[in-house]
Structures are given as structure tokens and as C-alpha cells.
C-alpha positions as CSV (number, residue, x, y, z in Angstrom):
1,X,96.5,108.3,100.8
2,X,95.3,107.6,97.4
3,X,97.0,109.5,94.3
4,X,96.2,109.8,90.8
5,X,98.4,111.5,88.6
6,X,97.1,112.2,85.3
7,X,99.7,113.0,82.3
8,X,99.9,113.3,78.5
9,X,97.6,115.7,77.9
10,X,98.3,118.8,75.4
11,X,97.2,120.2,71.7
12,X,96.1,117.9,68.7
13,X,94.9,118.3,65.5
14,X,91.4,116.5,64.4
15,X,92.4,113.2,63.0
16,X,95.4,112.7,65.2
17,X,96.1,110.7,68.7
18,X,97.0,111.1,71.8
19,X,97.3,108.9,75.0
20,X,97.4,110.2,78.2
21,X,98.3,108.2,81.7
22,X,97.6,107.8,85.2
23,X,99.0,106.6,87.5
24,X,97.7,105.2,90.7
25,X,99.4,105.1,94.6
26,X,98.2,104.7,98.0
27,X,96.6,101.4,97.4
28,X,96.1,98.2,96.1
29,X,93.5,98.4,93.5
30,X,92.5,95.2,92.5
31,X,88.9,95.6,93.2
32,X,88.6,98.8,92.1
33,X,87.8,100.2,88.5
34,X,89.8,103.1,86.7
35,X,88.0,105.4,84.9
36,X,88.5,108.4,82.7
37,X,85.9,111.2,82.4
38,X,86.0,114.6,80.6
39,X,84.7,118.1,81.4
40,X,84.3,120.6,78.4
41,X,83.5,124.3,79.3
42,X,80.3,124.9,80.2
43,X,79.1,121.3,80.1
44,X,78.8,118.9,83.0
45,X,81.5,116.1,83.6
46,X,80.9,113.1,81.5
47,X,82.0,109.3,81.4
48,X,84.5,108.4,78.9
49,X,85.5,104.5,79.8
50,X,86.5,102.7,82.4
51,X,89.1,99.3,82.9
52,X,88.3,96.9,85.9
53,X,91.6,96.4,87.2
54,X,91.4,92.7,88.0
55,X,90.0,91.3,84.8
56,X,90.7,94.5,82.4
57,X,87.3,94.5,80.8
58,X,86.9,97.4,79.5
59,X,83.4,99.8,79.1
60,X,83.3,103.1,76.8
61,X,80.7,105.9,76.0
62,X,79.3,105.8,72.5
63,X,81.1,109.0,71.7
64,X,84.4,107.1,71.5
65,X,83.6,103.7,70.7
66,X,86.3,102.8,68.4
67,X,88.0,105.6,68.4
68,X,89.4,105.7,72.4
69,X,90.9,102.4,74.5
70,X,91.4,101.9,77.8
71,X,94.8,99.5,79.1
72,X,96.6,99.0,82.0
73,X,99.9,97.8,83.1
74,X,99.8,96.1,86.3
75,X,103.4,96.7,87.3
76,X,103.2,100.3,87.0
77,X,99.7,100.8,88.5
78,X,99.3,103.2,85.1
79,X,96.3,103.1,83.2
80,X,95.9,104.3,80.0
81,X,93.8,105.9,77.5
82,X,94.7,106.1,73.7
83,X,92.9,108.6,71.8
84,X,92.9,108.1,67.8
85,X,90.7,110.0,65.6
86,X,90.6,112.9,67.7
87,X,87.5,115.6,67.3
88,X,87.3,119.2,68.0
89,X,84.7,117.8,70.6
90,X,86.6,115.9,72.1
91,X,88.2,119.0,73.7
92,X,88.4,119.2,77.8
93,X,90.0,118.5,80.8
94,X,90.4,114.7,81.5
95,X,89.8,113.4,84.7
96,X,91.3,110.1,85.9
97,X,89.3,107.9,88.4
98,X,89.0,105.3,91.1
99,X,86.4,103.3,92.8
100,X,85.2,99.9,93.5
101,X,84.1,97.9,90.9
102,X,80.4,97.6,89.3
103,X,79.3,96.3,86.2
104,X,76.4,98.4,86.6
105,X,77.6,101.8,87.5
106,X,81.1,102.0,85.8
107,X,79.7,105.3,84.2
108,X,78.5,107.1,87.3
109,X,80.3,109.6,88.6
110,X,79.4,108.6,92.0
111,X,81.1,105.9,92.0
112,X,84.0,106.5,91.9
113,X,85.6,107.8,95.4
114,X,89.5,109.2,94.2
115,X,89.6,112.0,91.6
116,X,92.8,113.2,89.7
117,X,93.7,116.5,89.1
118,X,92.7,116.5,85.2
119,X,94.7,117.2,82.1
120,X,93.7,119.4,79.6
121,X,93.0,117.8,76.0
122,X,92.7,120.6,72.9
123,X,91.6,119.4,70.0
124,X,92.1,121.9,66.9
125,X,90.0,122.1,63.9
């Protein structure tokens, strides 16, 4: 049974940083990609970025270019995603993700087959 457990989530002010974690079980995932998406009220779920787990390349939205990266450490199946420059916009519940790999559709939604539970990022102004 595949788990991801999301933490690190909580309250920020605009400007500051955060990094939230998951953590993976129930599988090896060396074929698969980990992803992070975000869903802010009212709005449809949207791709943040996303870490192959075998070669660690790494993809991002344009919304967080530069401002949000994506590691992993192997040995702890944890991936994670520092957020710097944080923006009230940037507010939402953050979903951790799993799926096999694609260079093509890292930023679909559908690809990706195991969901976390989500942690809720707030962003004050």
C-alpha cells in the first residue's frame, strides 16, 4: 500500500519560507516521479513541480520559478519542497504526488496515480 505523508505546512508571512515534506512508503519508487500540486479555494488543483526520482531533474510551474525547489533524499524516501519568497497567492492546501515518470506529462494531474492527504500553506499579507 502506497503512502504519502505530507508535513511542514503552517502560516507565513509574504517574503518568508517554508519547506514542507513527504514522505513516501509502500514501494520502490525509482521510476516514478514526485510531485507537488496546490489547491487554493475555489480554484482547481494546479501543478507546482515535480523531481524524477532516479535522475532528480527537476520541472516547476512559472509561478514559482525561482522562488520554490524541489529535492530528495534517497535514504529517507522524503522529497522536499522549499518555498522562499512566499506570496499571499501562494496560499492552499499542498498535495504531494506519485506516478510513473514522463518528461512530457510531469504537470498532469493524471498522471500521477498516489495522492497525499495535503497540508495547508497560509500565506499572510
Amino acid at each position: 500500500q502506497v503512502q504519502l505523508v505530507e508535513s511542514g505546512g503552517g502560516l507565513a508571512q509574504a517574503g518568508g519560507s517554508l519547506t514542507l515534506s513527504c514522505t513516501a512508503s509502500g514501494r520502490t519508487f525509482g521510476r516514478y516521479t514526485l510531485g507537488w500540486f496546490r489547491q487554493a479555494p475555489g480554484k482547481e488543483r494546479e501543478f507546482v513541480g515535480a523531481i524524477s526520482w532516479n535522475t532528480a531533474n527537476t520541472y516547476y510551474a512559472d509561478s514559482v520559478k525561482g522562488r520554490f525547489f524541489i529535492s530528495r533524499d534517497n535514504a529517507k524516501n522524503t522529497v522536499f519542497l522549499q518555498m522562499h519568497r512566499l506570496k499571499s497567492e501562494d496560499t492552499a492546501v499542498y498535495y504531494c504526488a506519485a506516478g510513473i515518470y514522463s518528461s512530457s506529462y510531469y504537470d498532469s494531474r493524471r498522471q500521477y496515480d498516489y495522492w497525499g492527504q495535503g497540508t495547508q500553506v497560509t500565506v499572510s499579507s
